[in-house]
C-alpha positions in Angstrom: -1.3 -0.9 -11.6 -4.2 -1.5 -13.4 -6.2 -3.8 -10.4 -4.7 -0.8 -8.1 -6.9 1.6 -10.0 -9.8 -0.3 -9.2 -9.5 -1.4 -5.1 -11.5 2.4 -4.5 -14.4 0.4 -6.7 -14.7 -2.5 -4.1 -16.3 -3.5 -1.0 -14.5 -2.8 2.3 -13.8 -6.6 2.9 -12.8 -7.3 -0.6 -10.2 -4.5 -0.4 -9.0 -6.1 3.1 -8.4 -8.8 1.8 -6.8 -7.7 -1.4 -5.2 -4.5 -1.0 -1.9 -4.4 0.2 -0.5 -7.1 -2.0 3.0 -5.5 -2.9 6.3 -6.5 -3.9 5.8 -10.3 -5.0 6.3 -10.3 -8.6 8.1 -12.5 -9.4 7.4 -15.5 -7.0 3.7 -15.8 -7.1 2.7 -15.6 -3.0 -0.4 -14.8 -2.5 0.5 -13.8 0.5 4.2 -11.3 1.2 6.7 -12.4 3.0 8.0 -10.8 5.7 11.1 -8.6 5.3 13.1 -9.3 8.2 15.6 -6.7 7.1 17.5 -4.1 9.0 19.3 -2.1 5.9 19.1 -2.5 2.1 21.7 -2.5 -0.6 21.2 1.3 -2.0 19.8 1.6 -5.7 16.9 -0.8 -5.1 13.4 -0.1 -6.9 12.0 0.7 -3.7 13.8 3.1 -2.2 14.5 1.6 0.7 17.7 2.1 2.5 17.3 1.4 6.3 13.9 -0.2 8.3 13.8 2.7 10.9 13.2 4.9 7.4 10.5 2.2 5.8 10.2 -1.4 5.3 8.0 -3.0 2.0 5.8 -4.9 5.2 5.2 -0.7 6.8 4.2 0.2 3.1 1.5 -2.5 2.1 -0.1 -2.3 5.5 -0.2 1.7 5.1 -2.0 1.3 2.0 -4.4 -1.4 3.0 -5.5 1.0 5.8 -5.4 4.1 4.0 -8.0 2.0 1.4 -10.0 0.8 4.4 -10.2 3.9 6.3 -11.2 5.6 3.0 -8.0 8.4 3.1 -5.2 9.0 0.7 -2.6 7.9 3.3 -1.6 6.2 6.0 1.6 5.8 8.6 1.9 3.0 10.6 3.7 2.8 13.9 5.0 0.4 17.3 1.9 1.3 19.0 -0.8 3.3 19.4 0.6 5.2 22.0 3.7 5.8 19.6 1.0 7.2 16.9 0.0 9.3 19.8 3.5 11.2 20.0 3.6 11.3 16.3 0.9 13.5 16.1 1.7 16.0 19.2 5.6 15.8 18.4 4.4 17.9 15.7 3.4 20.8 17.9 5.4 23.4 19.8 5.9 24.7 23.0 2.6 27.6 23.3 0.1 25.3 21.5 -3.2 24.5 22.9 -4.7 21.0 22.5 -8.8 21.2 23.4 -9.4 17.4 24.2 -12.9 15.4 24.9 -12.4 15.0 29.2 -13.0 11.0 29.1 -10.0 10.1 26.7 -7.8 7.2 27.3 -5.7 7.3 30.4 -2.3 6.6 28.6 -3.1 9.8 26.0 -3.8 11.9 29.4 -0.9 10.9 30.9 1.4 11.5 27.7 -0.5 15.2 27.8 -0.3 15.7 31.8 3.3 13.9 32.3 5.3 14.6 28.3 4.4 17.0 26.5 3.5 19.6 29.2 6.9 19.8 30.5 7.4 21.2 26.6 5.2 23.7 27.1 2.1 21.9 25.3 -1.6 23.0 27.7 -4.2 20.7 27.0 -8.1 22.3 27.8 -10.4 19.5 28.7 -14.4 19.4 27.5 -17.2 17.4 27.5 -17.6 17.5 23.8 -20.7 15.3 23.5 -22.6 18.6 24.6 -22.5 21.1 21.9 -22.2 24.1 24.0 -18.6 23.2 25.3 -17.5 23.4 21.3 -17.5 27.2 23.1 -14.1 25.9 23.8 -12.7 26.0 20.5 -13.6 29.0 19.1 -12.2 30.2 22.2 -8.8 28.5 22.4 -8.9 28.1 18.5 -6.2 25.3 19.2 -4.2 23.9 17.5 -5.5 20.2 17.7 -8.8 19.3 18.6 -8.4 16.1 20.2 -11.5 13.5 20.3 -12.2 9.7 20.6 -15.2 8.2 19.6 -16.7 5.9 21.1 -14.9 7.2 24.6 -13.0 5.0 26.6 -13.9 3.7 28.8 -17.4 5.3 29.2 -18.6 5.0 25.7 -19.6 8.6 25.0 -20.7 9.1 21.3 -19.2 12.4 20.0 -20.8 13.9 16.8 -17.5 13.9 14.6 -19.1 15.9 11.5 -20.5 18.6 13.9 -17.2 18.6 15.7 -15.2 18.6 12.6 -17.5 21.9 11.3 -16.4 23.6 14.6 -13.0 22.8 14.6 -12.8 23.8 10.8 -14.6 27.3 12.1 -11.8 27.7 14.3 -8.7 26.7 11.5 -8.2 24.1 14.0 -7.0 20.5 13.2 -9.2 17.4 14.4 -7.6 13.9 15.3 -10.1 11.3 16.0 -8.8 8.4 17.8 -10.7 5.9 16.0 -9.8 2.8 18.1 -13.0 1.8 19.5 -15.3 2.1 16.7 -12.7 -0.1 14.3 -12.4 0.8 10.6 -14.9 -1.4 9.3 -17.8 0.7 11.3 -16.6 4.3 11.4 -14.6 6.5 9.0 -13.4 9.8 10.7 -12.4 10.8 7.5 -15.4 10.8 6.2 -16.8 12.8 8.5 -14.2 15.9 8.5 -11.4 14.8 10.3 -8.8 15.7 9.5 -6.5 12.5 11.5 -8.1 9.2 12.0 -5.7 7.7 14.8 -5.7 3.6 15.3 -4.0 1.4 17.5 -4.1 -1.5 15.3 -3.2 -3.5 18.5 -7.0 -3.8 18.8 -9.6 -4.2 16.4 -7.2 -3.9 13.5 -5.2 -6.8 14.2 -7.7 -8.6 16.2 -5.8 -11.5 18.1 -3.4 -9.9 20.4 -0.5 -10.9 19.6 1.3 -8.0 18.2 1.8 -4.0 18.8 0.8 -1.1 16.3 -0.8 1.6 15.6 -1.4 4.0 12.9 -2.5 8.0 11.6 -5.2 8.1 8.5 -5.2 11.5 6.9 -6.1 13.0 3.0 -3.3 15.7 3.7 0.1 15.5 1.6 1.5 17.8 4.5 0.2 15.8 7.2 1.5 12.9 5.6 4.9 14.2 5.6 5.4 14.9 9.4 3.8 11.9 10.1 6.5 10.2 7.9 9.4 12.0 9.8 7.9 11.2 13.4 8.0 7.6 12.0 11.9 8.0 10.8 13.1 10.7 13.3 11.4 9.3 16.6 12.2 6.2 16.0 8.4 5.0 16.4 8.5 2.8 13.6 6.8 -0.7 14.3 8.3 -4.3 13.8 8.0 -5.8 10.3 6.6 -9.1 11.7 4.3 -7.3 13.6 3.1 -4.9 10.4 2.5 -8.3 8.7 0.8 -10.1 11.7 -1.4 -6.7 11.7 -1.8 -7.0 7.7 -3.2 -10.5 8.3 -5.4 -9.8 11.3 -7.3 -6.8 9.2 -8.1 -9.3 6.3 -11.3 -10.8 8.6 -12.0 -7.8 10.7 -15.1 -7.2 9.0 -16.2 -10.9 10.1 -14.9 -10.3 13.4 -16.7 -6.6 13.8 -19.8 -8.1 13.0 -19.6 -11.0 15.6 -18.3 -8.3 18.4 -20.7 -5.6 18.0 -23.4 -8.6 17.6 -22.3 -10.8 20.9 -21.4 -7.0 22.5 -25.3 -6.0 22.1 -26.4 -9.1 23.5 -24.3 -8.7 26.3 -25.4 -5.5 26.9 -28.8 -6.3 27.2 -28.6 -9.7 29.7 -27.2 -6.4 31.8 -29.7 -3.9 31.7 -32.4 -6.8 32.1 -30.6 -8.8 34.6 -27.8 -7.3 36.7 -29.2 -4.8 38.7 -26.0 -2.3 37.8 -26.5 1.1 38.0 -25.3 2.3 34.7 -25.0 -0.1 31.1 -23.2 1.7 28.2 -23.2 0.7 24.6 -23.6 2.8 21.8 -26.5 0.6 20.1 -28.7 0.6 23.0 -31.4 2.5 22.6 -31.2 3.9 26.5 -27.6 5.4 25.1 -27.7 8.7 25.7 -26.2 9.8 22.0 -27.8 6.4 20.8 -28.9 8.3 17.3 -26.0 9.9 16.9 -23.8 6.2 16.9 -26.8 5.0 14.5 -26.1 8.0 12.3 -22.2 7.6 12.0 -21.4 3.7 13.1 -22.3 0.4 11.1 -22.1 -1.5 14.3 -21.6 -0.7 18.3 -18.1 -2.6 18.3 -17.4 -5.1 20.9 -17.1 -2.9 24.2 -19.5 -2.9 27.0 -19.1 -0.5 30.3 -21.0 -1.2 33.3 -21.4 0.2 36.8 -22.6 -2.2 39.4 -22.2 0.0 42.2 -20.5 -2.2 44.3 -17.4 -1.5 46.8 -13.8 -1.3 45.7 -13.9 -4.5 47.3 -16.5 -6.4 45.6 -15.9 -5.1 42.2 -12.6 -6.7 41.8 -13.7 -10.2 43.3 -16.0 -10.1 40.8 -13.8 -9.2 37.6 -11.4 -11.7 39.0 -14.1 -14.5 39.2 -14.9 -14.6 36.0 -13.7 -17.8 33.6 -14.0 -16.4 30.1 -13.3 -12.6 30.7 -9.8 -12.7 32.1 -8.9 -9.6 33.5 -6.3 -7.8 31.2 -5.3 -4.5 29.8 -6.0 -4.1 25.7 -9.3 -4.8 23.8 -10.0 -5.9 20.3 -9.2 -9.4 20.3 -11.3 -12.3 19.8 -11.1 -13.4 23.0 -13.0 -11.7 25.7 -11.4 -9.4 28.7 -12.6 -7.5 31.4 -10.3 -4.5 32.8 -11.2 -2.1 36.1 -10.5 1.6 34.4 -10.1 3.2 37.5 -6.8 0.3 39.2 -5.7 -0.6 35.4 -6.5 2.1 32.1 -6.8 4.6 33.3 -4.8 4.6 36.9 -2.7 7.4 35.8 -5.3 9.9 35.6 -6.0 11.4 39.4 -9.1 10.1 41.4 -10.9 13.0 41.4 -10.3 13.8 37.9 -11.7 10.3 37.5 -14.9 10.3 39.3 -15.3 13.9 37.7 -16.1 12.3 34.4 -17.8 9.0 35.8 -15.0 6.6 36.2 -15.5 5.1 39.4 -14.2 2.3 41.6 -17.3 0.4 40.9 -17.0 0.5 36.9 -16.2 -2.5 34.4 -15.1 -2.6 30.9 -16.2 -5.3 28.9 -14.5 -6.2 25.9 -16.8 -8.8 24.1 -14.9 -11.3 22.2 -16.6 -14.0 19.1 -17.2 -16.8 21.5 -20.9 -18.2 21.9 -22.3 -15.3 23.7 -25.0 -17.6 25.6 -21.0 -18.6 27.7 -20.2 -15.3 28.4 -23.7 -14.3 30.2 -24.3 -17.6 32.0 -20.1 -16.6 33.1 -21.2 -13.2 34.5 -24.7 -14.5 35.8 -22.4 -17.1 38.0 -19.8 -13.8 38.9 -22.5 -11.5 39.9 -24.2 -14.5 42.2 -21.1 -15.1 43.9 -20.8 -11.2 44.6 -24.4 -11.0 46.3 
């Protein structure tokens, strides 16, 4: 107990590394097992009685995140889409969601296609302009539902000044903290009040295994998140909680190496590929460029382009490329390339699309650790092959 005392005392990649670390005593590994376990024998130390209800591989990762995502808790489940529901399972029918307009297609379409049929309306904003928080002392909602950096466009949304509004309006605020990654942005620490992850991503880091997770400093929050997790049946795997638990023990060297490679990709474009429109939060032509300076460590691994070519010409040239296979997901070290508008982000209605700047001609980039000099010479040969 005493070394747990002292993990709030370290560095963020000293506590991924070492927090987490539970029920081995007794066997000395350095690293825990995994408990491939459906039930338990009642009575045991742990509590434990049944997977669905907890596992000890659900409870060390929940800590470790809570620790890096600086909260008091964290609730782990099979995706992020299944943290998703967690959250809105909790409202009821009459409650008002205000959401950023550019949020990830599979959240709209959980909104638009679930949870509207219950009698849940969902107001959309663009939030990165401060006079649309007009919205929420409006609706005063009863989530106020944000993702920073946006997918896929990248937008940069002022999380303490949307936190203070929210707040104003005794709303709650759930960032979905995907993009950014732990290691380079803490909703929490801003004034959210939920810091949503899929850990498929940047948590894990290799895909190879599902999850996803809700970061929050309330006990009461905590407890329906607990009982979505038990009563849904969105629990995750046990193997994949402890592939995820070894994945998030190098993604600060892996954060670095994305948002390093993802900057340098970002410039070869803006200098060399004739697109119309380069998004990435550390560029300094970003349009909220101080404001991901101010509240990131690092502009994460994504890159978002617009080449303003045809339909046409846009997927011969995603499916040309050699090291950016063209893929759903994000976050691992390899590189991938994904067309929002035919794969993400399909589910949201063309004009509602092009409304917010999701067009036929845009590319999502997500920059893996290889030697970045191979990834531009790779799009360099794409983009000749296109003209």
């Amino acid at each position: 107990m005493e070394k747990k005392s002292k993990d709030k005392e370290a560095g963020f990649e000293t506590r991924a590394v070492h927090v987490g670390h539970d029920y081995v005593a007794g066997t000395g590994a350095v690293i825990p097992p995994v408990y491939l376990t459906s039930t338990f024998e009642y009575g045991n130390e742990g509590g434990f009685d049944y997977t669905r209800s907890g596992n000890p591989n659900f409870r060390m990762l929940q800590r470790t995140l809570a620790s890096l995502e600086t909260g008091k808790h964290a609730t782990v489940f099979g995706s992020g889409v299944a943290a998703i529901t967690a959250v809105v399972s909790t409202l009821k029918s009459g409650d008002m969601v205000v959401a950023e307009e550019n949020i990830y297609g599979c959240t709209f379409r959980l909104f638009a296609q679930v949870f509207e049929k219950f009698g849940i309306e969902v107001v959309y904003g663009d939030l990165s302009d401060t006079k649309n928080f007009a919205l929420i002392e409006k609706h005063r909602p009863a989530l106020v539902w944000i993702e920073s950096p946006t997918n896929p466009l990248l937008k940069v949304l002022d999380i303490q000044a949307i936190a203070d509004a929210t707040h104003a309006s005794d709303s709650v605020l759930v960032v979905d903290n995907t993009f950014a990654s732990s290691y380079l942005q803490r909703p929490l620490e801003l004034g959210a009040d939920l810091s949503l992850l899929s850990t498929t991503k940047y948590a894990n880091g290799h895909s190879d295994a599902l999850g996803g997770a809700v970061c929050t400093n309330s006990d009461v929050w905590q407890d329906k998140m607990i009982f979505a997790q038990k009563a849904l049946g969105l629990q995750p795997s046990p193997f994949d909680t402890w592939m995820i638990q070894r994945g998030v023990k190098t993604q600060a060297l892996r954060m670095e190496r994305h948002s390093e490679n993802a900057l340098a990709f970002a410039r070869f474009l803006e200098a060399e590929s004739n697109a119309q429109m380069v998004r990435y939060p550390f560029l300094e032509s970003h349009p909220q460029y101080e404001i991901a300076k101010r509240q990131m460590q690092g502009g994460s691994g994504i890159v978002t382009a617009d080449f303003g070519l045809d339909l046409e010409s846009t997927l011969s040239l995603v499916e040309s490329l050699r090291y950016f296979p063209k893929a759903e997901s994000l976050g691992g070290i390899e590189s991938l390339c994904c067309h929002p508008a035919s794969m993400t982000h399909a589910a949201v209605p063309k004009a509602t699309r092009e409304a917010v700047g999701i067009t036929d001609s845009l590319v999502r980039f997500s920059v893996g650790i290889e030697k970045v000099d191979d990834l531009i010479a790779d799009l360099r040969e794409g983009l000749a092959k296109v003209k």
